[in-house]
N, C-alpha and C positions, 0 to 999 in steps of 0.2 A: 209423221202426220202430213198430207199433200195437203192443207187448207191450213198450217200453219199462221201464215203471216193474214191471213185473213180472220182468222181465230183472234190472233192477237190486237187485230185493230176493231174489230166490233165489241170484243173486250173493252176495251180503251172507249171506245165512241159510247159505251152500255155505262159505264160509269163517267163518263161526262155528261150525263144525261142528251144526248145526240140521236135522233129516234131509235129512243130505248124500246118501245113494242117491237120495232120490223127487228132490231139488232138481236134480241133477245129470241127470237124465230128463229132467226140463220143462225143462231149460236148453237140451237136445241137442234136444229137439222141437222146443221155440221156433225152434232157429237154424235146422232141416233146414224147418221150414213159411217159412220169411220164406224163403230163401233157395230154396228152391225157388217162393216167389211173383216172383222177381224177373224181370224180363223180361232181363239179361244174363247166356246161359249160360257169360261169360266169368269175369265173378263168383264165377259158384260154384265155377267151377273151381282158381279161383285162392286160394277159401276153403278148400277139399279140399284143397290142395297146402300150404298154410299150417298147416292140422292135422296133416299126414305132418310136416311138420318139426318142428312140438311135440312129436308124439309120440316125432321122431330125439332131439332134444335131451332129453327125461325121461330116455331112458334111452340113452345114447348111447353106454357103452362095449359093450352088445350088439348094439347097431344098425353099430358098428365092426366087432367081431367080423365079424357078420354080413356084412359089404361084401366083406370081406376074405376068407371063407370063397368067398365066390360068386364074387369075381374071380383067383381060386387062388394065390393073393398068400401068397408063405409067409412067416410074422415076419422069418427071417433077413433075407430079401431085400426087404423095404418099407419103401421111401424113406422114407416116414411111420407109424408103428408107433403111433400112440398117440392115444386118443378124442378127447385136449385139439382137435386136428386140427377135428373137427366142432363141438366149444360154440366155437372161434375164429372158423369159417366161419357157422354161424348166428348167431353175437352181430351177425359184420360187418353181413350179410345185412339184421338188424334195424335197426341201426343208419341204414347207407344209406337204408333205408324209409322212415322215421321224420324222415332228413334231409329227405326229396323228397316230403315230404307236410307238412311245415314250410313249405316255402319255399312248395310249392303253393299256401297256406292262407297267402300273403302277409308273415308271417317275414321278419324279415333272415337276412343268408349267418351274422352270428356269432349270433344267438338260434339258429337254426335248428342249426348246427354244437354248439352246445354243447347243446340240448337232443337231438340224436342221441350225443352223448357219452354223457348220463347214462344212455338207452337202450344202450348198449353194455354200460355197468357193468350193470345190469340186468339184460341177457342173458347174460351171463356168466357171473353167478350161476345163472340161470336154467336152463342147458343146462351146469351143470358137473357130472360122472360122477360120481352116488352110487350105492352100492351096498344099496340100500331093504330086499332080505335081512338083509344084513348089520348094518345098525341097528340091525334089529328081534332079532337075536342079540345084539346087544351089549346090551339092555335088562337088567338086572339082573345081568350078570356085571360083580364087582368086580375083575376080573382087570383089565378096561380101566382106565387112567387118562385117558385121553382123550377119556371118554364123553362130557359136557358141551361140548364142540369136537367132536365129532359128531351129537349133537342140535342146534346151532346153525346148522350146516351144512343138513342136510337141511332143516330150518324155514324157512332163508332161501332154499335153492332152492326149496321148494314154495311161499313166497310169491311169488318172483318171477315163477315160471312162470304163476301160477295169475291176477296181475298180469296179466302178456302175454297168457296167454289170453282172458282178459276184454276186454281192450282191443281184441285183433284180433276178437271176435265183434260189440263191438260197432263198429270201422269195416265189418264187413264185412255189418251189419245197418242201415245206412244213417246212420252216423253220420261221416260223411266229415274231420270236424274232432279226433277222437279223438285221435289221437298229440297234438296241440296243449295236452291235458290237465294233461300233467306241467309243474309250475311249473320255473321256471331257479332253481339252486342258486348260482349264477356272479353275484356281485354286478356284477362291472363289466358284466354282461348286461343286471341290471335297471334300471343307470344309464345306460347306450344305449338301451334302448326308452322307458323316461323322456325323455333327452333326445330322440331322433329325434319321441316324438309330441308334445313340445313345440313339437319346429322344424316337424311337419307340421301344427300346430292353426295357429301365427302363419301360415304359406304359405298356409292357408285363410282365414283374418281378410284375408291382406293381399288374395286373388284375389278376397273377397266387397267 
């Protein structure tokens, strides 16, 4: 990626709130020039298809709505009635990714299994149905008790999302090792890859 470090700091500037409108332009230009410089139009297409699901997941109990509208699906009669439905399927979705580009990137099956776990938890946050109107109503009414467990909420999904999204601009900007970023939280994880490049350094001593 030639616009890396600049990537990374308008990143940076876009979540310290630092003029987040222009940062959030050059972020979007950056991605549509590299990505349209790439010679796989399978790529980008699959880049485009990854932004339709961020954008299902931000706001997912209208994007529901919506599915449900278009397939003339009445409440009464649908099997599955309720948004959780799609932040479950896009959390899996990321999850699986995140496993199979782990293992790709040479991973064992449990580093790799548990660092798509903590991707899961992630996404879940990430694509769970808030109502961003309605926040922004509760702002100064004391009627709610709740407020504070509502600002925490939205906060933690806009970082997680905002997370995700950064992470898939930047594998999808030539950065192919990205998911491998997030450290394992799983001690007995990082006392397997301990021990395993232990046993792989002596198998190396012993072959040289």
């Amino acid at each position: 990626m030639k616009n890396a470090k600049l990537f990374k700091h308008l990143c940076q500037n876009v979540c310290k709130g630092r003029n987040r409108r222009e940062g959030v332009r050059r972020i979007v230009e950056i991605v549509v020039n590299e990505t349209a410089g790439s010679r796989d139009p399978w790529r980008a297409a699959a880049f485009g298809l990854w932004e339709l699901f961020f954008l299902v997941g931000l706001l997912p109990e209208p994007a529901f709505r919506l599915l449900r509208d278009a397939g003339g699906v009445l409440p009464q009669r649908a099997v599955i009635n309720s948004p959780y439905a799609i932040t479950i399927a896009l959390a899996g979705f990321v999850a699986v990714f995140a496993y199979n580009q782990c293992r790709r990137h040479g991973l064992s099956h449990g580093e790799s299994g548990d660092k798509s776990l903590q991707y899961l938890v992630v996404a879940l946050v990430a694509f769970l149905p808030v109502d961003f109107i309605g926040v922004l109503n509760v702002v100064g009414n004391e009627l709610v008790r709740s407020r504070s467990t509502i600002y925490l909420s939205t906060a933690a999904k806009s970082v997680a999302w905002l997370y995700l999204m950064v992470l898939i601009c930047k594998y999808y900007l030539g950065n192919d090792s990205a998911f491998m970023s997030m450290p394992s939280f799983f001690p007995s994880t990082r006392r397997g890859s301990k021990g395993s490049g232990g046993g792989d350094g002596g198998g190396s001593v012993e072959g040289v």
